[in-house]
C-alpha positions as CSV (number, residue, x, y, z in Angstrom):
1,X,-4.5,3.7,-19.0
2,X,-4.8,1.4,-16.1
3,X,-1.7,-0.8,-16.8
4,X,0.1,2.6,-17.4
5,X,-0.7,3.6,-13.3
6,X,-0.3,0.6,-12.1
7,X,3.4,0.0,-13.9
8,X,3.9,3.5,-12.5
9,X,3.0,2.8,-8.9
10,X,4.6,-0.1,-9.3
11,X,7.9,0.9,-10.5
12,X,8.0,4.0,-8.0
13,X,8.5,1.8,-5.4
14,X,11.7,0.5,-5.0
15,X,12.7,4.4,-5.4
16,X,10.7,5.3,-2.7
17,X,11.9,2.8,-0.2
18,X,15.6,3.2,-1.2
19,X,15.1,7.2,-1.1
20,X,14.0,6.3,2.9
21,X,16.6,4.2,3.4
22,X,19.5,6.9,2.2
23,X,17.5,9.4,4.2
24,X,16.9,7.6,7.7
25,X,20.2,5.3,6.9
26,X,18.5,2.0,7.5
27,X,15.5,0.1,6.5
28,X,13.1,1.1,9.4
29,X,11.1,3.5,7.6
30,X,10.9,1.9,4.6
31,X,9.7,-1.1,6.4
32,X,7.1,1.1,8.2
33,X,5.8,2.6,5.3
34,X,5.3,-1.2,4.0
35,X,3.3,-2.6,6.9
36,X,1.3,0.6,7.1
37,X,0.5,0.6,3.0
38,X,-0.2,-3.5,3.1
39,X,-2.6,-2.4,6.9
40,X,-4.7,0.2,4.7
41,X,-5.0,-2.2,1.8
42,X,-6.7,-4.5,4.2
43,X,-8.7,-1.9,5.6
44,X,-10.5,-1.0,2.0
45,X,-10.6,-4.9,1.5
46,X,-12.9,-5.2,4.7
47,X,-14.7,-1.9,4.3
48,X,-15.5,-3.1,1.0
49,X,-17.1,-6.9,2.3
50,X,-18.6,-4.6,4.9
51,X,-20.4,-2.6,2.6
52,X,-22.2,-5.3,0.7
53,X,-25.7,-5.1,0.1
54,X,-26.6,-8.1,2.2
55,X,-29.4,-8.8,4.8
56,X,-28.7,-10.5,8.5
57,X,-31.2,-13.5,9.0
């Protein structure tokens, strides 16, 4: 069931960011959505080292 989403999320896209680019009519948005996608995936990888169980010495 994983693999299945994860093909699916993966495969969607290309779609997307060619359906941006035929709608804005260049590769700014597409490019946006990219860096704001890959800037959230970054924030849940810190959040989740932030939110270990650990004690400060």
């Amino acid at each position: 069931m994983g693999q299945y989403i994860g093909y699916g999320l993966g495969a969607s896209g290309p779609f997307l960011a060619g359906w941006l680019h035929v709608i804005w009519g260049n590769w700014d948005a597409p490019l946006l959505v990219l860096v704001l996608v890959a800037a959230a995936c970054l924030q849940v990888i810190f959040a989740i080292l932030a939110g270990r169980d650990r004690l400060a010495d």
